[in-house]
N, C-alpha and C positions, 0 to 999 in steps of 0.2 A: 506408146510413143509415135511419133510422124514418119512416116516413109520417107524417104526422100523421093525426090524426082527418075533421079539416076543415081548410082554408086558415081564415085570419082573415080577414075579408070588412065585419066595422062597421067605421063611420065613427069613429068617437072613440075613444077609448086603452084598450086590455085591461082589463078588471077581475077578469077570473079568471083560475085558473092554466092553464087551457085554450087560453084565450085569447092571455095569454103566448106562452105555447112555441109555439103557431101565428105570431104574426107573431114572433118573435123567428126561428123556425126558418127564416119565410118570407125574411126578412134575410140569411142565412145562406146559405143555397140560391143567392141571386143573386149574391152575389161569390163562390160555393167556384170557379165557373170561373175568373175571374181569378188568384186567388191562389191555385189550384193551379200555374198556367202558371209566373208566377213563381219559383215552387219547381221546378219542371223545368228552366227558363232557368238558375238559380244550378246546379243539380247537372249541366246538359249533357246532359240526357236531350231536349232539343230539337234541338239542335244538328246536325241531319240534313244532308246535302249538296241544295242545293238546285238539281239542273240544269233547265237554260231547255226541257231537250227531253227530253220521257217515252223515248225509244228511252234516254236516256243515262244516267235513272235508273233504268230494268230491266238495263239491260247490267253497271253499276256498283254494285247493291245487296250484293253482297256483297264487291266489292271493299272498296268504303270504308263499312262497316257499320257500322265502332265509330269512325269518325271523328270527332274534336271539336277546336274550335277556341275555347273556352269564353272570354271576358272576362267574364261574367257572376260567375262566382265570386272572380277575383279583386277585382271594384270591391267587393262586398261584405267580402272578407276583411280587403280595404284598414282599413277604420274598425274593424269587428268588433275586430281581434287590435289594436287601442291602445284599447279600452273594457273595463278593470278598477276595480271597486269595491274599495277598499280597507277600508271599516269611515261610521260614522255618529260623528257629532259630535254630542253633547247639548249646549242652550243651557246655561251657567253651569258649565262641566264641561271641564275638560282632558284632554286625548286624544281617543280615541274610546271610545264608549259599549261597557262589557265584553259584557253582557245583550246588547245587538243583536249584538254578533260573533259568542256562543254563540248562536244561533236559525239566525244566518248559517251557519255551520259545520255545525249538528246538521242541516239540511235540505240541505247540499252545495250552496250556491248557489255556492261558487266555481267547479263546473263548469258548473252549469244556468245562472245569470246570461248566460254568453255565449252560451248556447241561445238566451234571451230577449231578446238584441240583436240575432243573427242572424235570429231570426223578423220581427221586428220591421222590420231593415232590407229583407227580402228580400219579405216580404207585405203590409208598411205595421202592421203590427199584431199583437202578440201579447199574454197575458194571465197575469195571477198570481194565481192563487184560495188563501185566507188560512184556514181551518179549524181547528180543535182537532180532533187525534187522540185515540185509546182516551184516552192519559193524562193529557190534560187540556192538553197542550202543541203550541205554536204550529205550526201544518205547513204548508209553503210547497209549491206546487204548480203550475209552470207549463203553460200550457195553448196549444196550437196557435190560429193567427186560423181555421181549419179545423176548431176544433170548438167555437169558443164565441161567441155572437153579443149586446151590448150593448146598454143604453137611454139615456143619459143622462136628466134632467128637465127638464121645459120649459122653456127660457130660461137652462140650467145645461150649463158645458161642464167640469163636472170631477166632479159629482156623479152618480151613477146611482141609475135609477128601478127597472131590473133586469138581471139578467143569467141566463143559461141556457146547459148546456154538454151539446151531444148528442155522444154519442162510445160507439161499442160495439168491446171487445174483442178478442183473439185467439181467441176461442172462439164469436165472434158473438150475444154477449149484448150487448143495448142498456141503455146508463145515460144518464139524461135526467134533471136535475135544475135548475130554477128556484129565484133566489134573487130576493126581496125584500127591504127593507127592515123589514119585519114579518112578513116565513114564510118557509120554504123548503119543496118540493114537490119530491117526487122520486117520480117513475115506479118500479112495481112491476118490478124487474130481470129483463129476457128477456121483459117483455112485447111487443108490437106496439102496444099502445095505450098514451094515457096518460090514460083517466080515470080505472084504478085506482090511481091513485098516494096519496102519504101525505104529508098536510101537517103541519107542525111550526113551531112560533115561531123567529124568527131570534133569539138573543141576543144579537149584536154590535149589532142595530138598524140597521147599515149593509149594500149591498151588500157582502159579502166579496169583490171580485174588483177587480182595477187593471190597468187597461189601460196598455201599451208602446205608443204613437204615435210614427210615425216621421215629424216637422217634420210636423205637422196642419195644416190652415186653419184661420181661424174657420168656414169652411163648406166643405163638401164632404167625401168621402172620406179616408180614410188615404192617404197618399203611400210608393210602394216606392220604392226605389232605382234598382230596374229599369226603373223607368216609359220612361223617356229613353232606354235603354239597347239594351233590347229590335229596334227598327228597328235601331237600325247594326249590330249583334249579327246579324241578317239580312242584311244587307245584306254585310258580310263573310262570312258563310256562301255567298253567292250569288257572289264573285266568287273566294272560294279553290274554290270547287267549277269555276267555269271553266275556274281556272288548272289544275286535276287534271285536264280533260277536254282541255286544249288538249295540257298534256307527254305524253298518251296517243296523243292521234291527230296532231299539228303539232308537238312539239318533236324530235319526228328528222329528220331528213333524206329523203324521198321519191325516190325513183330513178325515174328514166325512160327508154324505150331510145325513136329514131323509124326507120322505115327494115327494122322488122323482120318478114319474116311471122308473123303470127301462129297458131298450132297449135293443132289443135283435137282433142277425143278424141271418140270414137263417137257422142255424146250431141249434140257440137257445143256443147261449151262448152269456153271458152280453157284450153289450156294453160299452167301459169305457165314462162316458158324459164328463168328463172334463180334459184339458192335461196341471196340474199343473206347474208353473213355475214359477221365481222370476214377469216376466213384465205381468203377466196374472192373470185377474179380474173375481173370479168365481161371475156366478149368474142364477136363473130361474125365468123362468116365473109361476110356480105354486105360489102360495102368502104359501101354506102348507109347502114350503120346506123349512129345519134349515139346517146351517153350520155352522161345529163345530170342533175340531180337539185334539186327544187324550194329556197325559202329557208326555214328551218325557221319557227319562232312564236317573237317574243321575246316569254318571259314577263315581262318586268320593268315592265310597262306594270300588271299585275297586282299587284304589289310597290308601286309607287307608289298603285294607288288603296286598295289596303289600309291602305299606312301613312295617304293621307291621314285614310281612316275611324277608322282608331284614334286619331287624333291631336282630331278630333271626340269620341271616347267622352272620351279622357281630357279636357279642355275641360270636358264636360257634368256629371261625375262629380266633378270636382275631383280626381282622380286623378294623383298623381306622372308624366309621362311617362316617368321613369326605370325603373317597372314592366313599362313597354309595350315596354322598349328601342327607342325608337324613331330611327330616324336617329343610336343610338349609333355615332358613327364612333372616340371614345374616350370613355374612365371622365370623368365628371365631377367636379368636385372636390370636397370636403366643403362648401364656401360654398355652392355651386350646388345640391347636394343638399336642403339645409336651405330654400333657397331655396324650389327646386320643391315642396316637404312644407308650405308655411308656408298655402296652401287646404285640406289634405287635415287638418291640425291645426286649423283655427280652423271645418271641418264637424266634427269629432269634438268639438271642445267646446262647441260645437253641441248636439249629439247628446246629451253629457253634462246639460247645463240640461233637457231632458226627460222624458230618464230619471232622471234624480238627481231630481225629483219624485214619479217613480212609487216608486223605491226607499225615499221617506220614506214615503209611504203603504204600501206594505207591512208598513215595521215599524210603524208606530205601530197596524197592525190585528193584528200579534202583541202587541204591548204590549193590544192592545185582547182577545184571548183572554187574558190571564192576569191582565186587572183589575191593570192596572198604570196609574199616572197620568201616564206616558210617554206613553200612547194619545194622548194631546193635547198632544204636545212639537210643534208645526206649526213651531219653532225650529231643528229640526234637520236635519242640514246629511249630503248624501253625498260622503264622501272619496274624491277618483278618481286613477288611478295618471297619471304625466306620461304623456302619451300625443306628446310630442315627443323623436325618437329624436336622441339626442345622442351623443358618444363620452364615453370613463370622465372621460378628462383634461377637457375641455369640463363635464362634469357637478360635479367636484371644486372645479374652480378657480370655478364660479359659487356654491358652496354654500360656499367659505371666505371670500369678499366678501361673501357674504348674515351669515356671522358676527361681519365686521368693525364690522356695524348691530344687532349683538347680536340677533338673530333666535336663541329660544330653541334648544337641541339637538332636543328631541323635533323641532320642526318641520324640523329641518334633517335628521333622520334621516326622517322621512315623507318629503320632498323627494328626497332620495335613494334613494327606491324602496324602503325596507324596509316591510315588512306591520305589523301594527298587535302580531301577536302574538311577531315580533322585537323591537321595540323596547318591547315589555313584557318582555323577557329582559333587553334592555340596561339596565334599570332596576335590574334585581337582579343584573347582575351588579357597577356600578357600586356599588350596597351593600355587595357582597362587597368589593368591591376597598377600599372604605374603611375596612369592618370589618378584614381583615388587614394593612391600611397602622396602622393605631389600635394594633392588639396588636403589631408590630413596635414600633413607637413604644412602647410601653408597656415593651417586655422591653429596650430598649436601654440602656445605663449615663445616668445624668443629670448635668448638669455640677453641681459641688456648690460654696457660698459659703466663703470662709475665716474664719473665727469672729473678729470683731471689725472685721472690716473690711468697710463698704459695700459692693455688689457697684456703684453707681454712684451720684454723686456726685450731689449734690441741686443746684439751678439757682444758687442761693447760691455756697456751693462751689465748683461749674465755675467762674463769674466770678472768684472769687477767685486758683483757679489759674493762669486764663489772662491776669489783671494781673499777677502775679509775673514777675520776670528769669529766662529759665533759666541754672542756678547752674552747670551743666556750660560754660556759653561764657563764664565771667566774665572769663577773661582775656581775649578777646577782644575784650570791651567795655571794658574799663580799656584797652587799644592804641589802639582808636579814639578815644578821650578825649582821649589823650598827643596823637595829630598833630590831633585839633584845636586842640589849643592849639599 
């Protein structure tokens, strides 16, 4: 990383851009420990055997070298893989917003967006910096909590005062760039300092950067996921590494002979008498010698306090225990499944109400690069995919009762998990299919009137016909006349 010049050292708030980057960077500097750890925990690069006794971690270091036992990555994956953006809803406006989907699209956020979940959940914090490119057009660009460090404004917990983002290279060039609300300031590239840097007017007049908070306080730090996580994640490292040290030295069997001389070689050290093996028959010829053989270690005492630890992770994490399989003695049923999922879905929609903030703020600072009056839709709304896993049948049968209350199609096809640029297909195809139902109809014979005669009878008329006798039963009625009288 770049030195700075000097620490920032006054008392009251930066006024220059010098100043800035020093306490911004000084910021920065004090959690990159933290949240780098986190990012090691999730990827299991911590994840070491931890034995109680240095003989058994030098004897064992290469045995169990790439050992891991990771819960880390899964609690995270857990929420991560049900957090999908589907498209932005403008006030006054049916469907989703096309403009927002193309920005969405042209900058790949369908794959980066779960980048910026995954940072988020796993460091407490990650960043989306909003730009104009060469051509003038909106460029989404997410940022590590590892190389960008934030100000809010006094008394202001959604607005920022500035932001700066140190980050150098594969080539070990440093880029250092400061944003305000009135400039931006960006260090001379591959310098070591930054007073030669270059300042420029901000035209958006906002910070371009929006920060991924993962469930904030009003005060304090960003919160990981791992926060909680971390001790028991140890603490089962520490007792599967027992159980690996006990099945090495106490889960076999120990043999013992008593009664037997002991042999010794030149040196005077013992001879071993017998070279145990599955096809070999110990025995002596002293008649005084016993054999006998110690009780091995049960490991299951091991088994039990791990599961109880994981049963703690999943508790703390809201995590399915179905994940963990734990004390699966059989499959659970589908009721119980949905059951266990029904904390793990109402944290992700959770999750959803914070980020689906940030996600309006991003586009409205592209709407805000192209001087569009979108910039100030604060009405609009981010579309998230169900993030409650259901079966097809289960899914079906709740979206043809949702149509029984007339709940429009578009919405019922969103509901059912189509993407925004499917069910803009289904619109034209459903055109199509109207347009060649219309020209069939058109080219089919048409029933034609007979010249002179109504094709139906006028309400007059009908009454008239239906007070007349029908003349086909007359003799019928003259019969029934006869025996009344």
């Amino acid at each position: 990383m770049i030195v700075p010049p000097s620490g920032y050292t006054a008392v009251g708030p930066p006024e220059t851009p010098l100043d800035w980057l020093a306490y911004l960077y000084g910021k920065l500097t004090k959690r990159l420990p933290l949240i780098q750890g986190y990012g090691e925990y999730y990827e299991g690069e911590q994840q070491q055997l931890a034995f109680a006794q240095l003989r058994y971690r030098e004897e064992f270091r290469e045995v169990f070298a790439q050992w891991r036992d990771n819960f880390c990555g899964l609690i995270v994956d857990s929420s991560t893989e049900r957090l999908g953006v589907d498209g932005f809803r403008m006030p006054d406006a049916t469907g989703t917003d096309r403009d927002a989907r193309f920005i969405w699209q042209r900058n790949s956020m369908d794959a980066f967006s779960n980048s910026v979940h995954l940072d988020a959940l796993v460091q407490g914090q990650s960043f989306i910096l909003v730009w104009a490119d060469k051509h003038g057009q909106p460029a989404i660009t997410p940022v590590s909590a590892e190389h960008m460090a934030i100000q809010y404004k006094p008394g202001s917990l959604a607005e920022l005062e500035a932001a700066a983002r140190f980050y150098h290279d594969d080539w070990g060039r440093h880029w250092v760039t400061l944003w305000t609300s009135t400039y931006v300031y960006e260090a001379t590239l591959g310098t070591a300092g930054w007073e030669q840097g270059v300042q420029r007017p901000n035209p958006l007049g906002v910070v371009p950067v929006v920060p991924f908070t993962n469930r904030t306080r009003l005060v304090g730090s960003p919160h990981s996921d791992l926060a909680n996580i971390v001790p028991i994640q140890d603490a089962i490292n520490k007792v599967v590494s027992d159980a690996l040290t006990a099945s090495e030295f106490a889960a076999f069997p120990q043999r013992y002979v008593t009664g037997l001389e002991i042999q010794e070689d030149e040196d005077g050290r013992p001879i071993e008498p017998f070279r145990v093996a599955v096809d070999k028959l110990l025995q002596a010829e002293d008649p005084a010698a016993r054999f006998g053989s110690f009780t091995v270690a049960d490991l299951g005492n091991y088994v039990t306090l791990v599961s109880m630890l994981v049963q703690h992770m999943a508790s703390i994490s809201r995590v399915p225990p179905t994940y963990f399989l734990v004390n699966a003695a059989s499959a659970p049923s589908g009721e119980s499944i949905l059951s266990f999922e029904a904390g793990l879905v109402a944290k992700v929609r959770q999750l959803m109400l914070y980020f689906g903030e940030s996600w309006e703020q991003v586009i409205r600072l592209c709407f805000a690069v192209k001087r569009d009056k979108r910039a100030r839709a604060f009405s609009m709304e981010t579309t998230w995919r169900d993030p409650e896993y259901r079966t097809e049948a289960q899914h079906v049968d709740a979206l043809l009762k949702l149509k029984q209350l007339n709940v429009p199609e578009e919405q019922l096809w969103s509901d059912a998990g189509y993407s925004p640029a499917q069910i803009a297909t289904f619109r034209e195809m459903r055109k199509a299919d109207a347009r060649a139902a219309a020209e069939i109809a058109r080219l089919e014979p048409q029933p034609k009137s007979i010249t002179g005669v109504a094709s139906t009878p006028n309400e007059k008329k009908a009454a008239e016909m239906a007070s007349k006798i029908p003349q086909g039963n007359s003799g019928n009625i003259n019969r029934k006349l006869n025996e009344q009288r």
